[in-house]
Wavefront OBJ file of the C-alpha trace (Angstrom):
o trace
v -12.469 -11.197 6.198
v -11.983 -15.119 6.884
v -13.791 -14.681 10.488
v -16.811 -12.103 9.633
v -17.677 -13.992 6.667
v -20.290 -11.118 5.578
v -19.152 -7.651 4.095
v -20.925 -5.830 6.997
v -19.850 -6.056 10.259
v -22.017 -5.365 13.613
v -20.326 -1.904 14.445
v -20.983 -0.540 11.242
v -24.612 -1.455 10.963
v -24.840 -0.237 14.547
v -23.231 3.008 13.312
v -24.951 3.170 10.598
v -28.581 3.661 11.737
v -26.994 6.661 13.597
v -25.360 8.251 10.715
v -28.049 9.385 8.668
v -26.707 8.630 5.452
v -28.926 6.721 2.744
v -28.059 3.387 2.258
v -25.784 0.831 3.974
v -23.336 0.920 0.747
v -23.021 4.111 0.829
v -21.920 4.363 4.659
v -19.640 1.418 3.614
v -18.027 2.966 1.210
v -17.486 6.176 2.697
v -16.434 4.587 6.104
v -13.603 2.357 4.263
v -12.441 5.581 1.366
v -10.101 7.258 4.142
v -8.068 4.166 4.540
v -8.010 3.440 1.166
v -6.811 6.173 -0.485
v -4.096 5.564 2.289
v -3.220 2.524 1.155
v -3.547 3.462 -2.380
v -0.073 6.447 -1.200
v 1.635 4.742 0.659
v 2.023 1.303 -0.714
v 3.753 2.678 -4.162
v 5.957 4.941 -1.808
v 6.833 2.150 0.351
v 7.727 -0.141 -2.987
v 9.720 2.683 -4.218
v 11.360 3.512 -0.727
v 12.457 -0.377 -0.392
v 13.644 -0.829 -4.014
v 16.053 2.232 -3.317
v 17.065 1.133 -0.187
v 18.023 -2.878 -1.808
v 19.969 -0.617 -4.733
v 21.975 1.210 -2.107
v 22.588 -2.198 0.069
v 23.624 -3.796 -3.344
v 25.949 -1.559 -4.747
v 27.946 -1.204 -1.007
v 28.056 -4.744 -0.698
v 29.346 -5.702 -4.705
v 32.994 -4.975 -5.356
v 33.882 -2.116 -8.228
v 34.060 -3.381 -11.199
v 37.066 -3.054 -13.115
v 36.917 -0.129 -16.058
v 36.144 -2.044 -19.649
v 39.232 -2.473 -21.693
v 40.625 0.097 -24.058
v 39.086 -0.822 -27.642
v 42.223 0.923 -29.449
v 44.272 -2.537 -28.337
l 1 2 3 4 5 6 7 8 9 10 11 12 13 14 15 16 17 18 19 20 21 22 23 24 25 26 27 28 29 30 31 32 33 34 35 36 37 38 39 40 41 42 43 44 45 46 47 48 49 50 51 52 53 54 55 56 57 58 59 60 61 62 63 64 65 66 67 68 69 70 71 72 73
């Protein structure tokens, strides 16, 4: 996005005119929906997969805790 500096690169308005579809948004759009509705899966599963992972790590590595003491004295 820093280099192209437009939202429309060559390729697609190339592929575009061979497409047949409507208008250039629409192409856009539909072009760019397949990766993100990928994103949109996997980037929760990956959070998810991580944070259970860095429990797992964390509870090997810390040392049992001792049990609470005994309220009855």
């Amino acid at each position: 996005m820093l280099t192209g500096g437009r939202p429309y690169d060559p390729g697609m308005i190339r592929d575009f005119h061979t497409s047949g579809a409507s208008d250039l948004a629409t192409y856009a759009v539909g072009d760019n929906l397949g990766a993100a509705m990928g994103l949109l899966l996997l980037t929760p599963a990956l959070a998810a997969l991580l944070g259970l992972l860095g429990a797992a790590v964390t509870a090997r590595l810390l040392p049992d805790s001792p049990p609470p003491p005994d309220p009855r004295g």
